[in-house]
N, C-alpha and C positions, 0 to 999 in steps of 0.2 A: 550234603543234605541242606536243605533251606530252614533258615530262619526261622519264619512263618510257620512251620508246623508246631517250633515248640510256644510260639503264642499261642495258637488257635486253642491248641490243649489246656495253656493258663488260664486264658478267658472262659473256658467252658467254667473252669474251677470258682468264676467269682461271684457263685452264688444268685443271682438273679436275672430275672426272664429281660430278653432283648426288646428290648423298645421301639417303637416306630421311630423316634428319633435315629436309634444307633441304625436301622434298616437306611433312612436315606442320607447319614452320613456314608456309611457304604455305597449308597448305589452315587452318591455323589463324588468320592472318591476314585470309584472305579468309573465312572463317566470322565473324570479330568484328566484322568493315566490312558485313557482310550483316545481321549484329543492330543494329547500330548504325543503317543503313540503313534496314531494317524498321522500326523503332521510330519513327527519324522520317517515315517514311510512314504510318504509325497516325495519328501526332501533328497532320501537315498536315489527311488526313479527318475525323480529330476537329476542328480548326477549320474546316471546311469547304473546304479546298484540293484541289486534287487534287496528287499529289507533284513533279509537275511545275513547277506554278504555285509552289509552295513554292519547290523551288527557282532558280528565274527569280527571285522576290522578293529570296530572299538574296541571289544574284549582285548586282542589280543594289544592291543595299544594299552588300554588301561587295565591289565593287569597288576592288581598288589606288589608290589617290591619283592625279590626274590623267588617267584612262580615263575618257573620254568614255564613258556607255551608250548606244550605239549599238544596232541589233538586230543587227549584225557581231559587235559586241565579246561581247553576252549569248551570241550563240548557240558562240561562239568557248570561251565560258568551261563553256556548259551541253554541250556534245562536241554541238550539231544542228546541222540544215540549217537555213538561214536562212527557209525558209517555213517551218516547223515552229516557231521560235522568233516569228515574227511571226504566228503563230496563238495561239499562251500569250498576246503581251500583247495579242492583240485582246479574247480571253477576258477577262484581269486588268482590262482598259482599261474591258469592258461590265461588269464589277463592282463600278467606282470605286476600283480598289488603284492605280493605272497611269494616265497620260497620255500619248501620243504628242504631241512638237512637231516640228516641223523643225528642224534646225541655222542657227542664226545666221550662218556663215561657209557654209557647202553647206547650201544647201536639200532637194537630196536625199536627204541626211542624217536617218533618226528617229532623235529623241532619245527615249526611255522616262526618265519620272521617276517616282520612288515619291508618290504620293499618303498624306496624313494616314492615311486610312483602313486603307489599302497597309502603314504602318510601323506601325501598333495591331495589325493581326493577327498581320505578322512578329512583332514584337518578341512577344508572346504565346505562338508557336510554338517560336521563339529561346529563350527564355528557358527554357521548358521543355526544349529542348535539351541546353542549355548543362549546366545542371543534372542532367542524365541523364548526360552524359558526364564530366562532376564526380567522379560517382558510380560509375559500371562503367569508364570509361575505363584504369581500370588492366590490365583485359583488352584492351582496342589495344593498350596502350604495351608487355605483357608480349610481344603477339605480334609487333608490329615488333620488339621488340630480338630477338627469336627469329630473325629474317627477318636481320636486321645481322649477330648476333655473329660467326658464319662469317667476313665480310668483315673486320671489328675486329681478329679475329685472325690474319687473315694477314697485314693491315698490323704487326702488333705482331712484330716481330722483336728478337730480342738484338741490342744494336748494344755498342760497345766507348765507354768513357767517357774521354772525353781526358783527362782529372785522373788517372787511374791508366796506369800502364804495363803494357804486357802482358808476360806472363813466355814468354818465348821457347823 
């Protein structure tokens, strides 16, 4: 389950109506992850990916420490359905990025592993990523804190300092 649900539910909770401001910090937020987005979708075509397959590659590259890739776990992480996910790595698998094995402990179990060839392209696509967001990514980070500040500051309250007394 995502993150993001159990904010959405907080924020309802904090008591006051949304403001044109918080509307286009949103719509600015989501315009900067749609450029961002975009660009690496260019990025994957221009290596030959489809954006999909791109990202299945990363997932299963950057996967948390200890996560089995499973086709459970990729498609868990890519928001599919599991036949949806098990059709990318059939795709990546007839391209030589990917191998399916079985699970050593459960058989029924496929494991995906990134192939040589598999980590030359990511890493190619990645790299050029990375680099881009190096570069523009100060427009994310301007529009997330745009998306925060509201919240920052209703936690920030005057509070009274024990070291002084208060004048009565």
């Amino acid at each position: 389950m995502c993150y993001c649900i159990a904010i959405r539910y907080n924020l309802g909770r904090m008591g006051r109506g949304i403001r044109d401001a918080d509307y286009r910090a949103l719509a600015e937020l989501r315009y900067q992850i749609r450029c961002f987005l975009s660009s690496a979708d260019q990025a994957a075509r221009e290596a030959g990916l489809e954006q999909q397959q791109y990202q299945l590659l990363l997932a299963l590259r950057g996967l948390p420490e200890g996560r089995a890739a499973t086709i459970r776990t990729l498609a868990e992480r890519l928001l599919l359905q599991h036949h949806s996910t098990v059709e990318l790595v059939d795709r990546l698998a007839a391209h030589g990025y990917v191998r399916r094995t079985r699970g050593s402990k459960d058989h029924r179990q496929v494991i995906v592993r990134l192939l040589p060839r598999g980590k030359r392209l990511l890493e190619r696509v990645a790299r050029e990523r990375l680099g881009e967001l190096r570069t523009v990514g100060q427009g994310l980070v301007g529009a997330l804190r745009g998306v925060l500040a509201d919240r920052r500051a209703e936690k920030r309250r005057p509070t009274t300092r024990p070291d002084r007394k208060q004048d009565l």
